[in-house]
Backbone bond lengths (Angstrom), bond angles and torsions (degrees), N, CA, C in turn:
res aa  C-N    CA-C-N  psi(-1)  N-CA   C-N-CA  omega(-1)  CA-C   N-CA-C  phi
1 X - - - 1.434 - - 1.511 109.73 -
2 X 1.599 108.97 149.14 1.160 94.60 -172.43 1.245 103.64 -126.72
3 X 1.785 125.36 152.38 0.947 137.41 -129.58 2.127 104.92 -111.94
4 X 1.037 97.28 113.68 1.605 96.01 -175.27 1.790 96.20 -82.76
5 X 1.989 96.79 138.11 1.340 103.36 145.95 1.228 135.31 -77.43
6 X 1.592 126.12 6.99 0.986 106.80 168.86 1.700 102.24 -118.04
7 X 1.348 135.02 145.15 1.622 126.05 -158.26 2.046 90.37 -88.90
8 X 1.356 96.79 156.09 1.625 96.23 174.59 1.161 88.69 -85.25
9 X 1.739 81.24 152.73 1.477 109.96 175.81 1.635 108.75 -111.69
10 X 1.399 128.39 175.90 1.231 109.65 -151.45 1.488 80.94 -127.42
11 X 1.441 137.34 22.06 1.649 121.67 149.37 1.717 102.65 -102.72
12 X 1.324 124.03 -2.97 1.645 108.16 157.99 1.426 114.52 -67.02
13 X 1.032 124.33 -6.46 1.571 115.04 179.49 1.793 112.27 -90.75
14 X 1.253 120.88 100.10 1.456 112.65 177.98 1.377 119.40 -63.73
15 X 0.833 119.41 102.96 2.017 133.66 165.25 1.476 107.67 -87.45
16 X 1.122 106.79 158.77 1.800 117.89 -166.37 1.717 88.38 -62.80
17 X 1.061 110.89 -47.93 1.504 109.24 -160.67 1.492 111.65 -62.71
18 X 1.540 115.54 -34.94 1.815 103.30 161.76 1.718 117.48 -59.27
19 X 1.437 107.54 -30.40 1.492 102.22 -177.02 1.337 104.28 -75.18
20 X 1.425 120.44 -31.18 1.344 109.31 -169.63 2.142 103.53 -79.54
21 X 1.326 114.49 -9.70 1.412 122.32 178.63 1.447 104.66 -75.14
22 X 1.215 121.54 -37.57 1.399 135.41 -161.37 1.821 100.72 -78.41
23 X 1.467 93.47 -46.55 1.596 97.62 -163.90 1.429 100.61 -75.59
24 X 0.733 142.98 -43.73 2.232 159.57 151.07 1.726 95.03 -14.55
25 X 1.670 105.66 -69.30 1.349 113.14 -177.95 1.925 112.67 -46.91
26 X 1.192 98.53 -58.80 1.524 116.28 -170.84 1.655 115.13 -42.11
27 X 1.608 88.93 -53.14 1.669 103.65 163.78 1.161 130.84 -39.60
28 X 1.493 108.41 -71.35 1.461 117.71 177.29 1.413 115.13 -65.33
29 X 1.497 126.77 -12.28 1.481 112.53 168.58 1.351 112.82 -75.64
30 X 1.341 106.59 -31.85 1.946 108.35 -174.36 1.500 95.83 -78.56
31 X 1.518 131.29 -26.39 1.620 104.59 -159.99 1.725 102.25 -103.73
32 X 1.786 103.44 -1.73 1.646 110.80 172.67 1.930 101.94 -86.57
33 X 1.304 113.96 -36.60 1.103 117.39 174.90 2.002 123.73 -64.95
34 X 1.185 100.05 -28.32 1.655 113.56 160.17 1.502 106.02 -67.26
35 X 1.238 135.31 -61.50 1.232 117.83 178.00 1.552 123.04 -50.53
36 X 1.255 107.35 -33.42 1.834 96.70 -165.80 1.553 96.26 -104.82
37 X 1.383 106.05 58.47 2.092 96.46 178.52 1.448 105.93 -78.34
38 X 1.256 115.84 164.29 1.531 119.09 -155.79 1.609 81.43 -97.04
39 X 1.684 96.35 174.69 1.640 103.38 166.57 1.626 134.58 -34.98
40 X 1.130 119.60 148.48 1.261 99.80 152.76 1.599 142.00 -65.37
41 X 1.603 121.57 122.29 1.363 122.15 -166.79 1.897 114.98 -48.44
42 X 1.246 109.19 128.73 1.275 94.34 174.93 1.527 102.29 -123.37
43 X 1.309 130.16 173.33 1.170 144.31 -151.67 1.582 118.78 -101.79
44 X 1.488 95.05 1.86 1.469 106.90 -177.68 1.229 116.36 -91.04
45 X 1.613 122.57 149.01 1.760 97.13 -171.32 1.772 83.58 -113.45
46 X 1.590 90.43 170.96 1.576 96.43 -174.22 1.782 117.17 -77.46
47 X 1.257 122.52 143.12 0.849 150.04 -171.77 1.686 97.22 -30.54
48 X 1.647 121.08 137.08 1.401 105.02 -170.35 1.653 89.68 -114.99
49 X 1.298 126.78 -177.12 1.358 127.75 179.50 1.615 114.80 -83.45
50 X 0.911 116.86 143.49 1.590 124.68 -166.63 1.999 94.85 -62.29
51 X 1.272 91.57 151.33 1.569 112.51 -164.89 1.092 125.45 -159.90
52 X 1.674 112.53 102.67 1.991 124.68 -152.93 1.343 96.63 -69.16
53 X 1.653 129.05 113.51 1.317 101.58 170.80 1.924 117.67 -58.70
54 X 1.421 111.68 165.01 1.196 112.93 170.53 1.703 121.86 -73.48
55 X 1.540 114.77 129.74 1.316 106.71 -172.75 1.527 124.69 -56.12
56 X 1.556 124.85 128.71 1.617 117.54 -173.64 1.558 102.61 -44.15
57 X 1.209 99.29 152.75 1.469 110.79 -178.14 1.562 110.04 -72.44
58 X 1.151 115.58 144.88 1.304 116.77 174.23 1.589 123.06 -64.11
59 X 1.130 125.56 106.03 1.612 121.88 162.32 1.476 133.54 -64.60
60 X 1.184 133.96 108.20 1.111 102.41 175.42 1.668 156.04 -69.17
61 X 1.395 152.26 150.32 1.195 132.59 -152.07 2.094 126.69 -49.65
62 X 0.593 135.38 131.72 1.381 154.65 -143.26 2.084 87.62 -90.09
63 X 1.016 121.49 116.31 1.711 129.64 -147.54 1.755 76.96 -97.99
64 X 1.195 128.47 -37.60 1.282 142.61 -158.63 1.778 112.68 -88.73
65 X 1.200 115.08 -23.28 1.889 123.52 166.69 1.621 94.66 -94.40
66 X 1.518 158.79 33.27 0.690 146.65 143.99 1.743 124.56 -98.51
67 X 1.470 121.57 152.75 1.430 101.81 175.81 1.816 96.07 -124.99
68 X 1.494 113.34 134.53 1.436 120.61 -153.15 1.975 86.37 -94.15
69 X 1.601 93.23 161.20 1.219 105.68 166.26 1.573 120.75 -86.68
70 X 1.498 111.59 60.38 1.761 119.69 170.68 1.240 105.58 -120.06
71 X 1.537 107.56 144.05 1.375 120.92 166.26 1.539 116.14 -93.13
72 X 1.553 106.17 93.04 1.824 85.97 179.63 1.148 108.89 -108.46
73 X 1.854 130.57 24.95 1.373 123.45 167.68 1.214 102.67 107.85
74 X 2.100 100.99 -128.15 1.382 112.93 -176.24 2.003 101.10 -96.99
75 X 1.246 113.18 -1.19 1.573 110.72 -169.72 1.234 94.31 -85.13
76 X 1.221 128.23 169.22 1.725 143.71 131.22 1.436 109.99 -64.73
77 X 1.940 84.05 159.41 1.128 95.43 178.48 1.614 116.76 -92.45
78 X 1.149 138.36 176.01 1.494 132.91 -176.76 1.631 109.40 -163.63
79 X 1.390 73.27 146.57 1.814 103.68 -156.30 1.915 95.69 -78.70
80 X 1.273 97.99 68.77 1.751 77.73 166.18 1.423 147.82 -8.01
81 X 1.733 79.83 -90.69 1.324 103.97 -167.76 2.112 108.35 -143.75
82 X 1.174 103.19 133.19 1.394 97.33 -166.33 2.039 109.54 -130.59
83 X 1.000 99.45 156.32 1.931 102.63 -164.14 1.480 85.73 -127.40
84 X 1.541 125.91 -177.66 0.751 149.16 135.58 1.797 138.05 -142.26
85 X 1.470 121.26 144.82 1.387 110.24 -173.23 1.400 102.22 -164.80
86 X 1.527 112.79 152.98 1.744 104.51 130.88 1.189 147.03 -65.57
87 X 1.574 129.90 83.89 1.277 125.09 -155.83 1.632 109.10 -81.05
88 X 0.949 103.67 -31.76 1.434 116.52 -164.94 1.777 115.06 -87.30
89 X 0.917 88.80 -13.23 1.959 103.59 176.54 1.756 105.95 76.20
90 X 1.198 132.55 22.25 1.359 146.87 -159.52 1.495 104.50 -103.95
91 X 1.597 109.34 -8.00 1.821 110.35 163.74 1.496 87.83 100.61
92 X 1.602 152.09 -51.84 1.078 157.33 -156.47 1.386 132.16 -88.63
93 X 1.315 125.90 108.22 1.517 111.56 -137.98 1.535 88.36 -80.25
94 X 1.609 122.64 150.97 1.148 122.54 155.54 1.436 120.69 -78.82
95 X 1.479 126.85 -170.72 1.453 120.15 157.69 1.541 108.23 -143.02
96 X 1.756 118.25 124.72 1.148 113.22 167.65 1.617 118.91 -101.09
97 X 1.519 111.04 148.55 1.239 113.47 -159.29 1.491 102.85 -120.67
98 X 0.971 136.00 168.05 1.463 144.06 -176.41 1.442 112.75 -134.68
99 X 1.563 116.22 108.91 1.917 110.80 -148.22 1.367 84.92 -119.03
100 X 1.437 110.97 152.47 2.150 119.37 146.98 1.529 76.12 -159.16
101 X 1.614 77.89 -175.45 1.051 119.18 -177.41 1.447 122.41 -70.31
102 X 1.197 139.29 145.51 1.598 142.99 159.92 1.396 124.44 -51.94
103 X 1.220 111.66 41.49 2.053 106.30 -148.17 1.621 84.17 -90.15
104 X 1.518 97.06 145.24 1.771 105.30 178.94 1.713 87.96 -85.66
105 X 1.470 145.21 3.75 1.182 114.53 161.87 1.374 103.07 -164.92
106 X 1.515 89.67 167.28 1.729 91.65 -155.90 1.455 124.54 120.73
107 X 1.515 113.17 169.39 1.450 104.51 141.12 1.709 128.54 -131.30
108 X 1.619 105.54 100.70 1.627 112.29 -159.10 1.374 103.62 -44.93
109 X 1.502 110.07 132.99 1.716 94.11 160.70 1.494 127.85 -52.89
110 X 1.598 115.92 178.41 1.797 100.15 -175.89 1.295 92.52 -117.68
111 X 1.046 117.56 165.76 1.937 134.53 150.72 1.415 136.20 -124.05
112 X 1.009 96.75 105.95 1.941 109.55 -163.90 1.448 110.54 -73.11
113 X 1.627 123.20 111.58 1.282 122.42 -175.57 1.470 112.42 -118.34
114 X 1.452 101.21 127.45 2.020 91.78 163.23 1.151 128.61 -66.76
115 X 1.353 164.40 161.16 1.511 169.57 123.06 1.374 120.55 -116.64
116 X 1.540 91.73 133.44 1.335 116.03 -179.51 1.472 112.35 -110.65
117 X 1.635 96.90 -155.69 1.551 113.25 168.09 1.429 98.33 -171.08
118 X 1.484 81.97 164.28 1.781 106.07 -171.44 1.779 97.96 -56.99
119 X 1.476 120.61 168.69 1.593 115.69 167.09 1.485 114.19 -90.46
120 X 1.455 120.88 12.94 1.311 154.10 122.76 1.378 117.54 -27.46
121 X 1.506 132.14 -47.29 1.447 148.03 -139.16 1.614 116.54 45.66
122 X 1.356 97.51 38.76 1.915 93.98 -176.62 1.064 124.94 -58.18
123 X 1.486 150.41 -116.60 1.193 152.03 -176.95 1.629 105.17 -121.16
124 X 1.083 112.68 137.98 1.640 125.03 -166.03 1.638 103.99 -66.82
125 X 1.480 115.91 143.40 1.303 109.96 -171.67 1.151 117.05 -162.38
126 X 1.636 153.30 93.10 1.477 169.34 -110.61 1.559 87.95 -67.32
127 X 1.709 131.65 115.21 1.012 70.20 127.45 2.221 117.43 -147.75
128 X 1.488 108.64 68.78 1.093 117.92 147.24 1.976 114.14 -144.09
129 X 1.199 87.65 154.13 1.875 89.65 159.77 0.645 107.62 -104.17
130 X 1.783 141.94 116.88 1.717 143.14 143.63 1.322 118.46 -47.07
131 X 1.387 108.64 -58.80 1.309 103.01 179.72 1.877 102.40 -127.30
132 X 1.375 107.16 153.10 1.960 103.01 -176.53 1.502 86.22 -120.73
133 X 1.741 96.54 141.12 1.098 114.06 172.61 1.757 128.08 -43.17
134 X 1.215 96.46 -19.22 1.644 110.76 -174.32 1.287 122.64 -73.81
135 X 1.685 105.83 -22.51 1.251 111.56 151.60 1.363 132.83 -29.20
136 X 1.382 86.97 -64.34 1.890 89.15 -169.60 1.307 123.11 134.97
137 X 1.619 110.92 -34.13 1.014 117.93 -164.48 1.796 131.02 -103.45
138 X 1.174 120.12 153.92 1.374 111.02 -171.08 1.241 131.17 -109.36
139 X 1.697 153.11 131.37 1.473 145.07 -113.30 1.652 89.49 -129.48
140 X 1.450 120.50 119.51 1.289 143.35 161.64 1.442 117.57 -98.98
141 X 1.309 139.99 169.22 1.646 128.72 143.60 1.496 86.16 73.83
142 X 0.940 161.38 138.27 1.426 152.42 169.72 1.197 112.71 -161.34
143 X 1.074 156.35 151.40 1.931 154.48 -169.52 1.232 134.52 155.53
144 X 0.736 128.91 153.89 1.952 126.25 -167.08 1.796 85.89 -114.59
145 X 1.015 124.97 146.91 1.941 127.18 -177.07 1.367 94.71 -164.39
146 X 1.430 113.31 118.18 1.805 116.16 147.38 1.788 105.87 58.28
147 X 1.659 108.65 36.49 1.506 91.18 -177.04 1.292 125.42 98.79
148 X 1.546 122.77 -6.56 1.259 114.78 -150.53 2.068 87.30 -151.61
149 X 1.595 105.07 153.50 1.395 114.81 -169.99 1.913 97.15 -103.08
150 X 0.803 149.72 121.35 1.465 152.07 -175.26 1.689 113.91 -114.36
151 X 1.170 109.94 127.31 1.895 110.90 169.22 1.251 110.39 -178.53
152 X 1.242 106.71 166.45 1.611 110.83 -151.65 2.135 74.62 -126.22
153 X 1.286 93.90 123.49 1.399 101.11 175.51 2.082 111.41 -106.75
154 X 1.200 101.59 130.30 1.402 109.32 169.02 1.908 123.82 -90.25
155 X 1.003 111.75 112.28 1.584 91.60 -170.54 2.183 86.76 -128.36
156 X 1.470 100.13 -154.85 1.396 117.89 -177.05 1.522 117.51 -129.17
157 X 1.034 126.06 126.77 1.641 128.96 -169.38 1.755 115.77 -64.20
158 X 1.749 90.41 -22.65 2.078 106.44 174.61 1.352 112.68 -172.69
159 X 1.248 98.68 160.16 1.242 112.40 177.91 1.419 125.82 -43.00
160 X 1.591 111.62 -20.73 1.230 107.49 164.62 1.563 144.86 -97.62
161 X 1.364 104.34 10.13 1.171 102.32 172.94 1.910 93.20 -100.25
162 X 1.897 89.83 157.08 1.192 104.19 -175.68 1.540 124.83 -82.48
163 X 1.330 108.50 148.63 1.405 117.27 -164.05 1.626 116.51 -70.90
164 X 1.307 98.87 13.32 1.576 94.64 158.35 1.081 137.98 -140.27
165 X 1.701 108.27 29.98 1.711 136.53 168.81 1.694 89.54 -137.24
166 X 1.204 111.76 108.41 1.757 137.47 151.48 0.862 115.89 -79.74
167 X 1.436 123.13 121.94 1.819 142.24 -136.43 1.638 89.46 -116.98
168 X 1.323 139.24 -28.10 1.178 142.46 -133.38 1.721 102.36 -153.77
169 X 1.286 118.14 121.25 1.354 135.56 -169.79 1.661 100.87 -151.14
170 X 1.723 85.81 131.65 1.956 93.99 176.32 1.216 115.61 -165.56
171 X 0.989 120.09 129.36 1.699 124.19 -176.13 1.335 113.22 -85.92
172 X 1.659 117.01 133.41 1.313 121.99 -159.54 1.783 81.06 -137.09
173 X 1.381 92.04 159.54 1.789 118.99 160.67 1.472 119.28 -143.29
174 X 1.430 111.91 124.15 1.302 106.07 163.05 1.225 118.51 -112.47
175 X 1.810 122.09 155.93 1.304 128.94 -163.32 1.200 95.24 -140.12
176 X 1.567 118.76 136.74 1.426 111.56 153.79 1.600 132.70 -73.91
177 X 1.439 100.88 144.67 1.531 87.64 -173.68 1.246 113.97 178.22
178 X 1.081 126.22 104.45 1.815 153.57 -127.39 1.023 120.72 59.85
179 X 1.371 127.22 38.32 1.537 131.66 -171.36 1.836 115.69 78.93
180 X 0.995 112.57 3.29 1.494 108.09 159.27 1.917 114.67 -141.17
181 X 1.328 87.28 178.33 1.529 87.19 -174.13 1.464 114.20 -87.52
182 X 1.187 151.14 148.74 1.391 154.11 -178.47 1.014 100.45 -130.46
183 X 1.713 104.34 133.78 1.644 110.67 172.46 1.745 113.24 -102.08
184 X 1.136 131.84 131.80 1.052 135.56 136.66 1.700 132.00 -92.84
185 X 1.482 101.39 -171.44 1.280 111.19 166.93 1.783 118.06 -116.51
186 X 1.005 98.18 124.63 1.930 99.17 176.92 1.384 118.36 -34.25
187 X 1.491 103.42 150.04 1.831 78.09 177.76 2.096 99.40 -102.26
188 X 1.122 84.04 166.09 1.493 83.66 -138.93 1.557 153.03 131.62
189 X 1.441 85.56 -34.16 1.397 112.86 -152.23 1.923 106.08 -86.33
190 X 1.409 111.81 135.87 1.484 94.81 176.93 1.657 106.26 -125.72
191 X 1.127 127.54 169.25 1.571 159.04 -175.51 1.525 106.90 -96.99
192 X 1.191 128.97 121.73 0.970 129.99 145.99 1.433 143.63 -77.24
């Protein structure tokens, strides 16, 4: 026979009377546990902590719900070319647009307009001209950068050269700054 280190003990032996101790116990937990049932579950969840939604992002003005100050007749007008930015440092991006005319020939001059909106987000609405179509001249290189409107404009030195070789090319920037926009020239920048 062989000899256990550990000695029996005399509750490893199951006798009816531990099962019948066990089953006594078992009882009274399920019929003490029926008395104390918790609430009834309801479907509501608990209250979560208050939470600012984040403000919608700003869009900028829509170049296309505006109607520009050009006369092109019986054509429309058309949205070139369009940038967007905060020029003004006011948190709200503006959008500059680059407008002519629809002409089936030619090359229409352009007109470079700012548009905004109310801090409302109302309906988009000009409000500078960089460049007016009456100029003459036409908008290449084009971009909104760091605050600032950028393009290299092509125009004609006279009336006699023809309107579809531009004698005259120059890069301009405008910036706002004391409440209006100012144009310069890049430094850098050359004349043709």
């Amino acid at each position: 026979m062989q000899s256990s280190a550990v000695p029996e003990l005399a509750h490893t032996h199951a006798r009816p009377i531990h099962w019948l101790a066990t089953a006594t116990a078992v009882a009274g937990v399920v019929a003490f546990s029926s008395v104390l049932q918790p609430g009834a579950a309801t479907a509501a969840s608990p209250a979560a902590p208050e939470t600012k939604s984040a403000p919608a992002p700003l869009t900028p003005p829509d170049p296309g719900a505006v109607t520009y100050p050009v006369d092109c007749g019986t054509v429309k007008t058309v949205v070139k070319k369009r940038a967007f930015g905060d020029l003004d440092g006011d948190g709200r991006p503006e959008t500059v647009a680059v407008v002519h005319c629809d002409s089936p020939m030619g090359t229409p001059p352009d007109g470079v307009y700012v548009l905004t909106r109310d801090a409302d987000g109302g309906r988009p609405r000009i409000v500078a001209t960089l460049l007016d179509p009456e100029d003459g001249s036409t908008v290449t290189d084009f971009a909104v950068r760091a605050g600032a409107v950028t393009a290299t404009l092509l125009g004609y030195s006279s009336a006699d050269v023809p309107r579809c070789c531009p004698d005259e090319k120059s890069d301009v920037k405008w910036r706002w700054q004391n409440g209006s926009f100012v144009r310069s020239t890049p430094a850098g920048a050359r004349s043709v």
